[in-house]
C-alpha positions as CSV (number, residue, x, y, z in Angstrom):
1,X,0.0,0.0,0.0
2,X,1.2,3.8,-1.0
3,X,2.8,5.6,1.9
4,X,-0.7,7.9,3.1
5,X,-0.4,11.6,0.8
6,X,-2.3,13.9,3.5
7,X,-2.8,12.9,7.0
8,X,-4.3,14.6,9.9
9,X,-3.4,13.7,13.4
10,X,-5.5,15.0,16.6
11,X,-6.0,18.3,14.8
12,X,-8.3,20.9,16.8
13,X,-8.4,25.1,15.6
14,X,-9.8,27.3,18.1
15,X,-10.6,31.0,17.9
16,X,-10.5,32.6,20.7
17,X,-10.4,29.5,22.8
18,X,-13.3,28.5,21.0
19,X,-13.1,24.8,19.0
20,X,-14.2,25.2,15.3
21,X,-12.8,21.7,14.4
22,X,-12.0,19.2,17.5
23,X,-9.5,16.1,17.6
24,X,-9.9,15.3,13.8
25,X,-7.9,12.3,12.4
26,X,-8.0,10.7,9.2
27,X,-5.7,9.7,6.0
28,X,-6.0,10.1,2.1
29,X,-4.2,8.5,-0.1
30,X,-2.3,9.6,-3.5
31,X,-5.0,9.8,-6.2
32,X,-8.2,9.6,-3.8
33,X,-11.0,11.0,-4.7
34,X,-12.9,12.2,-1.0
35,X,-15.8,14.2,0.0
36,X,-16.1,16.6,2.7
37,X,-20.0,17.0,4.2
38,X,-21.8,18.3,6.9
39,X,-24.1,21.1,7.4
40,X,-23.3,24.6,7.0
41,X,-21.0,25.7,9.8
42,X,-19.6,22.0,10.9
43,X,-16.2,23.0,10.0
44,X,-15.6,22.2,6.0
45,X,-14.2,25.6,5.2
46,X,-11.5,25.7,7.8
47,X,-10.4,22.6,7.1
48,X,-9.6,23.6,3.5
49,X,-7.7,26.8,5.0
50,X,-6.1,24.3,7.0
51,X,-4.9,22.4,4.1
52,X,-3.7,25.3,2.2
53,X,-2.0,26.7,5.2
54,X,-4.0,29.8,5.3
55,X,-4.5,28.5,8.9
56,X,-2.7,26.7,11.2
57,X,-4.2,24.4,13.8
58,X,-4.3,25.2,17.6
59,X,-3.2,21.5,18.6
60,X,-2.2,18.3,16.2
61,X,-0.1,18.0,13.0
62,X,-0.8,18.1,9.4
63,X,1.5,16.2,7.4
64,X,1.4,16.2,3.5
65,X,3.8,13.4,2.2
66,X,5.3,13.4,5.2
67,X,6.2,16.9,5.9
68,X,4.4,18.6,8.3
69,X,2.7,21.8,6.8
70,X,3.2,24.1,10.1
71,X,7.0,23.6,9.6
72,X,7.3,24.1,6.3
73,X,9.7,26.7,5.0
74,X,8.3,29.9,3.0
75,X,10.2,28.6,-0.2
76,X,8.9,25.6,0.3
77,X,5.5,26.6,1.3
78,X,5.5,28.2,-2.1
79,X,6.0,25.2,-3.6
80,X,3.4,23.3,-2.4
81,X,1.0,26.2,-2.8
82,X,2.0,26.2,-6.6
83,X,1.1,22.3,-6.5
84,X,-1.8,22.4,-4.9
85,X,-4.9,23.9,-6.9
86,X,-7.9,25.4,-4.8
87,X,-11.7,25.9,-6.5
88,X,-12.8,28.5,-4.2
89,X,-16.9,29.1,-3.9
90,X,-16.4,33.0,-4.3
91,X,-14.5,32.6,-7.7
92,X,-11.4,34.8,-6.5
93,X,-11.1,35.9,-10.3
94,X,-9.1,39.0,-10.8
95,X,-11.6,41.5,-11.9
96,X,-9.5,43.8,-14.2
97,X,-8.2,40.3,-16.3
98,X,-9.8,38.5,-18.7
99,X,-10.4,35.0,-18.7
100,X,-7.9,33.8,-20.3
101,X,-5.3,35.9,-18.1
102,X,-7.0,34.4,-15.3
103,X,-5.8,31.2,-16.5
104,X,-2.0,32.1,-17.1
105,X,-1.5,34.3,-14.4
106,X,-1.4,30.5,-11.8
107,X,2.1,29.9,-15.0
108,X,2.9,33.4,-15.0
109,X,4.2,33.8,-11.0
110,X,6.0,30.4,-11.5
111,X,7.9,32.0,-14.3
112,X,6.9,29.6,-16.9
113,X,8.3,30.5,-20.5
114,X,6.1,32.6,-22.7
115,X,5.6,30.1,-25.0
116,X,4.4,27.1,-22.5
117,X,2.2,29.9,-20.9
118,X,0.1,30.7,-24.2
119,X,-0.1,26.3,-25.0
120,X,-1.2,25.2,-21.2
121,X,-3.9,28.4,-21.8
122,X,-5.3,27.0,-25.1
123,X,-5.4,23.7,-23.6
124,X,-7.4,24.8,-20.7
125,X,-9.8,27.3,-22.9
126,X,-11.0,24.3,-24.8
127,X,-11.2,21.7,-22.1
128,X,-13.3,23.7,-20.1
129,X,-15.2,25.3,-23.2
130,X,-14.0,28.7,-22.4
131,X,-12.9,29.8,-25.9
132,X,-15.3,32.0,-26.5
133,X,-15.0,33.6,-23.4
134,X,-11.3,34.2,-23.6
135,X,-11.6,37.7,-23.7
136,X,-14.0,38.1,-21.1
137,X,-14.2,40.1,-17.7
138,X,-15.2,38.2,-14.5
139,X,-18.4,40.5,-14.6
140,X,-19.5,39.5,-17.9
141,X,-19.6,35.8,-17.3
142,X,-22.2,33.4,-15.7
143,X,-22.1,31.7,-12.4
144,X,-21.2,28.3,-14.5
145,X,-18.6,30.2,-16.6
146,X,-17.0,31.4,-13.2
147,X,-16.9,28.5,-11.8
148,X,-15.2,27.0,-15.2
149,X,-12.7,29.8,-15.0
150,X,-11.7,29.1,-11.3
151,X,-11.0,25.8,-11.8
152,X,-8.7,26.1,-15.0
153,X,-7.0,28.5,-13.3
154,X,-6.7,25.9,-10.6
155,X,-5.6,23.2,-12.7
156,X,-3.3,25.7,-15.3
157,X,-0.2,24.0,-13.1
158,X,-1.1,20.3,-12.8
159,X,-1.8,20.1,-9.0
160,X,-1.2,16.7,-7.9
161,X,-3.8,18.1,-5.3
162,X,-7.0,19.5,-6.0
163,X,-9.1,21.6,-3.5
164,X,-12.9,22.0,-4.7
165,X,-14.8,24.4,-1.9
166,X,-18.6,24.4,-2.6
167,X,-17.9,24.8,-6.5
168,X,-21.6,23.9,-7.0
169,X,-23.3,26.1,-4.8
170,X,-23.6,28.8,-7.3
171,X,-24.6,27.0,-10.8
172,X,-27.9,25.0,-11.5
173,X,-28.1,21.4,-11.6
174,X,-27.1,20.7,-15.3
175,X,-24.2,22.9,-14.3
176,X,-22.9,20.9,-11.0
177,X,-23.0,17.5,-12.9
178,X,-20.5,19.1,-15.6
179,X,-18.4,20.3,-12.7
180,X,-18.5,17.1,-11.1
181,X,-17.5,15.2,-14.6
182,X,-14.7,17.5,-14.6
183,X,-13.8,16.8,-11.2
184,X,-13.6,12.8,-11.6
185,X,-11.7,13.3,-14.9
186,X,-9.1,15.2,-13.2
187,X,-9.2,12.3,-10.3
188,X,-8.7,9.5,-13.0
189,X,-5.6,11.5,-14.4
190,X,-4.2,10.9,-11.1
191,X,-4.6,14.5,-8.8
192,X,-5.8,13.6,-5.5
193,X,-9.4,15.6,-5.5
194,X,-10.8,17.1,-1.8
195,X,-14.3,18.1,-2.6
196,X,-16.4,20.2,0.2
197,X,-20.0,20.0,-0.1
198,X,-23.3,20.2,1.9
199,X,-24.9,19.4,-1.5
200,X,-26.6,16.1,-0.8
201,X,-27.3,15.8,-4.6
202,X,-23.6,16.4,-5.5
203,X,-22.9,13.3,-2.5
204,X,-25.4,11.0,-3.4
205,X,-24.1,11.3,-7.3
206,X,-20.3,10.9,-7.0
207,X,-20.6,7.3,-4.5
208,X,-17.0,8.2,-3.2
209,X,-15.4,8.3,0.3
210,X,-17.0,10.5,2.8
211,X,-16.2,12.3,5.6
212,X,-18.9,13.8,7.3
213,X,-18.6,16.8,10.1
214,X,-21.1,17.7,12.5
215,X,-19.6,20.2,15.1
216,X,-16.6,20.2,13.9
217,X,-16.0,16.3,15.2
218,X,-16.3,14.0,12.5
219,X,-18.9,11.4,12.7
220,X,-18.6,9.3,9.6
221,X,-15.6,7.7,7.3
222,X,-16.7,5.4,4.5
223,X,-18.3,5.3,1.0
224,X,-21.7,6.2,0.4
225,X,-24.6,8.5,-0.2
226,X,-25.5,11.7,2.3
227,X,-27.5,10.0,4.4
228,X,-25.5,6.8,4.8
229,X,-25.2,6.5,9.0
230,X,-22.2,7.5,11.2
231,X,-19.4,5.2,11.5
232,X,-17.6,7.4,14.6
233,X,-19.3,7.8,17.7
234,X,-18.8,11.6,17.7
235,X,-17.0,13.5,21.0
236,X,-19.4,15.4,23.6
237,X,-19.7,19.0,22.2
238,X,-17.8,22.0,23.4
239,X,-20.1,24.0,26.1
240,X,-18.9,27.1,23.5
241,X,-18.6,26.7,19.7
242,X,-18.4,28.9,16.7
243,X,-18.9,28.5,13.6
244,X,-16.8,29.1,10.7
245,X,-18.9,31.3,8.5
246,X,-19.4,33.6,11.8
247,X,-15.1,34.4,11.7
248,X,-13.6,36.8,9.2
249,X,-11.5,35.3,6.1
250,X,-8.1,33.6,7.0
251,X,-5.4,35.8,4.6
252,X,-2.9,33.7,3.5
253,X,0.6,35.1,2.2
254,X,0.5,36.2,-1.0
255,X,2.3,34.6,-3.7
256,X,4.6,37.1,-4.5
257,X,5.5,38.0,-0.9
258,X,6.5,34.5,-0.7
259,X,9.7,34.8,-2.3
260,X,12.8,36.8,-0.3
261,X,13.2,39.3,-2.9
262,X,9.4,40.1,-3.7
263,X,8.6,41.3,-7.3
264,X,7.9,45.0,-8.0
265,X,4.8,44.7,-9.0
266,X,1.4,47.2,-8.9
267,X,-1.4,46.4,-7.3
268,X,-4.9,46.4,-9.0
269,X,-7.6,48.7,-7.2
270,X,-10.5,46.2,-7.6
271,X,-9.8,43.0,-7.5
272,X,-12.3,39.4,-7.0
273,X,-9.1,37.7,-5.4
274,X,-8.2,38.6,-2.1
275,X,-4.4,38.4,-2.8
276,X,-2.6,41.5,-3.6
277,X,-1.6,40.8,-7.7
278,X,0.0,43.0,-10.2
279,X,-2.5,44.4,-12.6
280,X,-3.2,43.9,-16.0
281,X,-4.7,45.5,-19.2
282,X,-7.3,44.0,-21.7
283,X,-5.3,42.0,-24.0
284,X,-6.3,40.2,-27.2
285,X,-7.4,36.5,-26.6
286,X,-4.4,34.4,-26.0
287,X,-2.0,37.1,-25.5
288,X,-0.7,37.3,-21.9
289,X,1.6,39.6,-20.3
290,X,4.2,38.1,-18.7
291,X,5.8,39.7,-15.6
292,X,9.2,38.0,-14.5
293,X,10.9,37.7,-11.0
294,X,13.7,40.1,-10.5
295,X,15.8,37.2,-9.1
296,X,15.8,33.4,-10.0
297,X,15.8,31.1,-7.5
298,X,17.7,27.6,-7.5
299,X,15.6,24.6,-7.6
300,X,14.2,23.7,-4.2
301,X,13.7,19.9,-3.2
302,X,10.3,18.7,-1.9
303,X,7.9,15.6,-1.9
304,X,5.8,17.4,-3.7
305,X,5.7,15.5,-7.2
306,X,4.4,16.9,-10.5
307,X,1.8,14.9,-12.2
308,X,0.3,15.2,-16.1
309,X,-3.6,17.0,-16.0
C-alpha cells in the first residue's frame, strides 16, 4: 500500500479559545477522490484553509507526504501552494483580467516561459469550453462560466492536489453534474481531489469516500450517499462553539510576498481575489503579459511531485 499523501493527526483550531474543528484524524491517499460533508458551519471551510495553510491548527499536525505543513519553510511553502490547486466558492477571479489571463497568471508567478504559458492556456480554454470567453471580464460571465474559470486557473499548473470548496453552490443542476465530470476526470488523471459540499445531490451522485462533520467532530468515514449512517461515535460538544462562516477570512501570504526578494509589481484597485496581484490590461485572446521575477531562484527539493492534467 502507498505511503498515506495527507494525513491529519488530533488536529483541533480554536478561535479565541473556542473549537471550530476538534481532535480530527483521518488519512487520504495519493490519487483519492474524498468528499467533505456536513451542514453549514460544521467546519468544511476551515479545514480547507487548513490544508492550504491559510490557517494553522491550535493543537495536532498536518502532514502532507510526510512533511508537516506548520513547519514548512516559505520557499517551500510556495511550492506546495503552486502544486496544490484550490476551487474556491467565491471565484477569487481578478476582476480587471480577462479570462484567459486568469488562466496564465497560476504559469505566470512560476515563471513559466512565454511560450508554455500561451499552449497550457489553449489547452485549458478548450477543455473547459471557455474559448469563447477568452476575452472576457469576471463580470461579464455566468455563475457556470466562473466557476469553469476558477477551476482552469486551478488546474493551469497540474496540481497533484486538488481543492474544490462548494464549487456547485452557485450553478444550476445541469451545471454541477459538468463540474463534477470535470472533477472525476481530473481524479482518473491521477490529482488527489478534496471536494467540500453540503450538497446532498452532489454526495449521493459521485458514490465516493465520505467524511462527514457535525460540530466540527467527525462522525462518519466510509463510502456512500449523504445519508449513509455515522461510522464514529462523535465527541461530547464543546459548552462554546463557533462556527466558521461567523469568523472573518483567513489571509494567506500572498504569492509574490513568498519569495525573499518580492517582485515590483502594482497592485490592482478592484480586484475578486483577495491576494494582492500585479494588474493587468485588456489583451487580445491568448495574448498574456508576462511579468518576470527580479531574481531566479535555485531549484528547491520537496515531496511534492508533479503529475500530467
Amino acid at each position: 500500500m502507498l505511503p498515506s499523501m495527507i494525513v491529519f493527526s488530533s488536529v483541533t483550531k480554536e478561535y479565541v479559545g473556542r473549537a471550530v474543528v476538534r481532535d480530527l484524524s483521518f488519512k487520504i491517499q495519493p490519487g483519492e477522490f474524498v468528499c467533505l460533508t456536513g451542514p453549514s458551519g460544521a467546519g468544511k471551510s476551515t479545514i480547507v484553509h487548513l490544508l492550504i495553510r491559510a490557517e494553522c491548527p491550535t493543537s495536532g499536525t498536518i502532514e502532507v507526504d510526510g512533511a508537516d505543513l506548520s513547519m514548512l519553510p516559505r520557499q517551500v511553502l510556495q511550492m506546495y501552494r503552486r502544486k496544490t490547486g484550490v476551487l474556491f466558492q467565491d471565484y477569487k477571479l481578478l476582476s480587471d483580467r480577462t479570462v484567459a489571463e486568469n488562466i496564465a497568471f497560476a504559469l505566470e508567478v512560476c515563471d513559466v516561459p512565454e511560450s508554455d504559458v500561451a499552449a497550457r492556456v489553449e489547452e485549458l480554454l478548450q477543455r473547459l469550453r471557455l474559448c469563447d470567453h477568452a476575452d472576457a471580464f469576471p463580470h461579464e460571465l455566468s455563475g457556470g462560466e466562473k466557476t469553469r474559470t476558477a477551476l482552469a486557473r486551478a488546474l493551469a499548473s497540474r496540481p497533484s492536489i486538488l481543492i474544490a470548496d462548494e464549487p456547485t453552490g452557485n450553478i444550476d443542476p445541469d451545471q454541477s453534474m459538468e463540474i463534477l465530470e470535470l472533477l472525476k476526470q481530473v481524479n482518473a488523471e491521477g490529482a488527489t481531489v478534496i471536494l467540500a459540499s453540503h450538497d446532498q445531490r452532489v454526495v449521493d451522485s459521485l458514490g465516493v469516500r465520505v467524511l462527514r462533520l457535525e460540530q466540527g467532530t467527525l462522525v462518519r468515514d466510509s463510502v456512500g450517499g449523504y445519508n449513509a449512517p455515522a461510522t464514529i461515535e462523535p465527541a461530547s460538544a464543546p459548552k462554546e462553539s463557533v462556527s466558521p462562516s461567523s469568523l472573518p477570512e483567513p489571509q494567506m501570504e500572498p504569492i509574490a510576498d513568498i519569495e525573499e526578494k518580492p517582485v515590483a509589481v502594482h497592485q490592482p484597485k478592484h480586484a475578486e481575489h483577495h491576494h494582492p496581484h500585479p494588474g493587468a490590461s485588456h489583451t487580445p485572446r491568448h495574448s498574456v503579459h508576462h511579468r518576470k521575477h527580479d531574481d531566479e531562484k535555485p531549484p528547491i527539493t520537496a515531496k511534492i511531485k508533479p503529475i500530467g492534467i
